[in-house]
N, C-alpha and C positions, 0 to 999 in steps of 0.2 A: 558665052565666051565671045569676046570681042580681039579684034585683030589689032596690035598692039604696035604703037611707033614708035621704037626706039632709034637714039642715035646710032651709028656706024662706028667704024672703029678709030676714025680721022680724030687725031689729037688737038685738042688747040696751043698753040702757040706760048711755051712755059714763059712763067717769069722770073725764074731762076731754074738755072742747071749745074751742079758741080759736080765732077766724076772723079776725081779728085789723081787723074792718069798723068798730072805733070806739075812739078812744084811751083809753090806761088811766086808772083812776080812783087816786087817790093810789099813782100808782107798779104798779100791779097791773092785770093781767087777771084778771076773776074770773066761771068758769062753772061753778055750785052750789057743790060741795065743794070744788072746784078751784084754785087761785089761782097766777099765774104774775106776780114781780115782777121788775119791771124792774131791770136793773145797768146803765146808762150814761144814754142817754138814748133815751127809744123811738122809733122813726123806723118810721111806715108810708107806704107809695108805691103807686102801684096795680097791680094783680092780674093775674088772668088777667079776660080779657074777661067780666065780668057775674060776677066774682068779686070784686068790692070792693076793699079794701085788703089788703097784706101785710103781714109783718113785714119788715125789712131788716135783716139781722144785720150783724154784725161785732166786731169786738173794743172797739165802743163801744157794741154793746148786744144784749147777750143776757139768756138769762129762764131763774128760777129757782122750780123748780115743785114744791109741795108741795098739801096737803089744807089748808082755811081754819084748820086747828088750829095748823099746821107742823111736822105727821105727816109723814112717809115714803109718799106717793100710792102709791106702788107695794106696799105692805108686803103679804107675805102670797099674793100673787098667784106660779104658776103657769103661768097661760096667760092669754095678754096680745095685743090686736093694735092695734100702731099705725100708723096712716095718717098722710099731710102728702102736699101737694104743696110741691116745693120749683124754685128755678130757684138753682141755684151759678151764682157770678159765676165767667166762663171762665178768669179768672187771678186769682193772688193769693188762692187758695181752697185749703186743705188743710184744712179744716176740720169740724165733728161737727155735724149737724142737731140728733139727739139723743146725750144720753148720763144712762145711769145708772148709779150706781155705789155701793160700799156706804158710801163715805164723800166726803167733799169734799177729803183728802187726796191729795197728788200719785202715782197708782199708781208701783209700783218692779218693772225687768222681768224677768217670770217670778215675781211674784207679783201681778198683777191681779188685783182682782175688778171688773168693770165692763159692761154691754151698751151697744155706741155704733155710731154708724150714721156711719162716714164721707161725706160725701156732695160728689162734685165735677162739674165740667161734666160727666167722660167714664165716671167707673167710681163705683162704690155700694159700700162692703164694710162687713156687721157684724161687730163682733167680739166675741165674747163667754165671757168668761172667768172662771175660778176656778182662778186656779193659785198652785201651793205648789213655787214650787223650779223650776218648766221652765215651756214653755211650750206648751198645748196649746190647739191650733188645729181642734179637731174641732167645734165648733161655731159655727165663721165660714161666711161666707155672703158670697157675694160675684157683680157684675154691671160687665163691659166693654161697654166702644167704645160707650156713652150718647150720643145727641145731646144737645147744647145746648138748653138750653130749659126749660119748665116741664116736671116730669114729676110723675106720681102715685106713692108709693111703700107698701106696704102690706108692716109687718114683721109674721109671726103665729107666735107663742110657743107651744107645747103641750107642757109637759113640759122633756122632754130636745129633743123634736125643736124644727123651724125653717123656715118658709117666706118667701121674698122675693121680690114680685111687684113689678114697675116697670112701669104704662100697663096693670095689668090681665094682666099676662102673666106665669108664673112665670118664674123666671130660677135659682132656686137652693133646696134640699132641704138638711136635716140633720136626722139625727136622734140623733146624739148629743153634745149640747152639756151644757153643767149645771143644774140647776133654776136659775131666778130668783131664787126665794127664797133659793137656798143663793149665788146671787151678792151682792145687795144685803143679805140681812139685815134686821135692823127698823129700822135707822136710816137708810137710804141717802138719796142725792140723785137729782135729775132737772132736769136743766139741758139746756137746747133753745140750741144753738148756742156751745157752748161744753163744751172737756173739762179736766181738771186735768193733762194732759202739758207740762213745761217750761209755756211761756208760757202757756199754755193751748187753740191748736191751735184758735182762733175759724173756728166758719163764718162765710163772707162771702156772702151772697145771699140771696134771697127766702124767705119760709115761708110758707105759711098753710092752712087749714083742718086745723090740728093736733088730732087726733081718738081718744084709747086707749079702747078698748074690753077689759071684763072676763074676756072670752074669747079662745080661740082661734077666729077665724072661719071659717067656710067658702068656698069658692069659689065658691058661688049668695049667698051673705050680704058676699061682696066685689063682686058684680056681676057675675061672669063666666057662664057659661053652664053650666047644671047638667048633670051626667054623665051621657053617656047610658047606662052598665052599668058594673057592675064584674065583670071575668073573673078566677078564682082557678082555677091549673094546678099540679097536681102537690102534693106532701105538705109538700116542703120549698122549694118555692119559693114563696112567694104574690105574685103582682102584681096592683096594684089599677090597672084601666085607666079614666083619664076622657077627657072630650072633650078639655081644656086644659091636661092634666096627670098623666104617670104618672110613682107614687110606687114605688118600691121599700118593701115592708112588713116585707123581712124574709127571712135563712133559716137 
């Protein structure tokens, strides 16, 4: 058993935040570098209790998220962790919280390039791709049999690998999916409730405290409760054992 260094609970420095607590100003949300503008008509409603207002998505208004330049927010980045609470309307919802993609182009199948977060009343699945001619599926992520409701959702980016936490609780590991960067490229987009499939595949429900952080986070810096040890057995198998979650490292 070896004595294990994790980070603290110190966040770093988001690069975008929208809480979505006060209507947009000519058509935009804007926090620092970040700006997310409106496409129909903005409609906030309220939240979770002593959470203010949300967003209400649908196919009459979703948001289109760049840097105040109308850069590519994402460019460049690696490891990435985004948070939202969200609550999917129980029907009439097949639709994408988030999505990013290397172009605003309709993808064609078995050549995607895109990271998008399905999100409905009962199941969560990412899906994240760079494929040329087939289709591979090794770095999706995916979470069943969801209640209804408001939940917390925390996607964390690192590399090739992938973590999805729903309520604080992991649900799902990968670790070999495709760099970020090598999905979106330097021009991509980022659009929150809305993807470019056929119609465009609108979410319909709640959003709010939409939060990307420049890192991959940790699971003391997500709020969950830091490891007690990590055990490492044997030459060629290593496992890394925490209190809330064991990760396969590798063999």
């Amino acid at each position: 058993t070896a004595e294990p260094a994790f980070a603290d609970g110190e966040l770093p420095d988001p690069i975008a935040q929208f809480d979505f607590d006060g209507p947009p100003t000519d058509g935009r949300f804007v926090d620092g570098d970040a700006v997310a503008s409106v496409h129909g008509t903005a409609a906030l409603v309220a939240g979770q209790d002593g959470q203010g207002t949300a967003a209400s998505l649908s196919k009459d208004f979703w948001l289109d998220v760049t840097a105040d330049d109308g850069a590519h927010l994402l460019s460049g980045h690696d490891e990435l962790t985004i948070s939202y609470d969200s609550r999917p309307a129980e029907s009439g919802n097949t639709g994408w919280s988030v999505f990013a993609a290397a172009s605003d182009a309709a993808p064609s199948y078995g050549n995607e390039r895109y990271v998008g977060v399905l999100d409905t009343a009962s199941t969560l699945t990412v899906e994240r791709y760079h494929n040329t001619g087939g289709r591979d599926g090794a770095g999706n992520l995916s979470a069943s049999d969801l209640s209804p409701g408001w939940r917390h959702v925390d996607l964390v980016l690192d590399g090739s690998g992938a973590k999805l936490y729903v309520d604080q609780q992991l649900v799902d590991v990968t670790t070999q999916g495709p760099l970020l960067s090598e999905v979106l490229g330097e021009s991509g987009i980022l659009q929150l409730g809305k993807a470019n499939w056929g119609g465009g595949e609108y979410f319909t429900g709640l959003l709010d405290n939409l939060t990307i952080y420049p890192e991959a986070l940790s699971s003391v810096q997500l709020g969950l409760p830091a490891p007690e040890s990590v055990t490492i057995t044997g030459a060629d198998d290593a496992v890394e054992l925490w209190q809330n979650e064991r990760i396969e490292l590798g063999t």
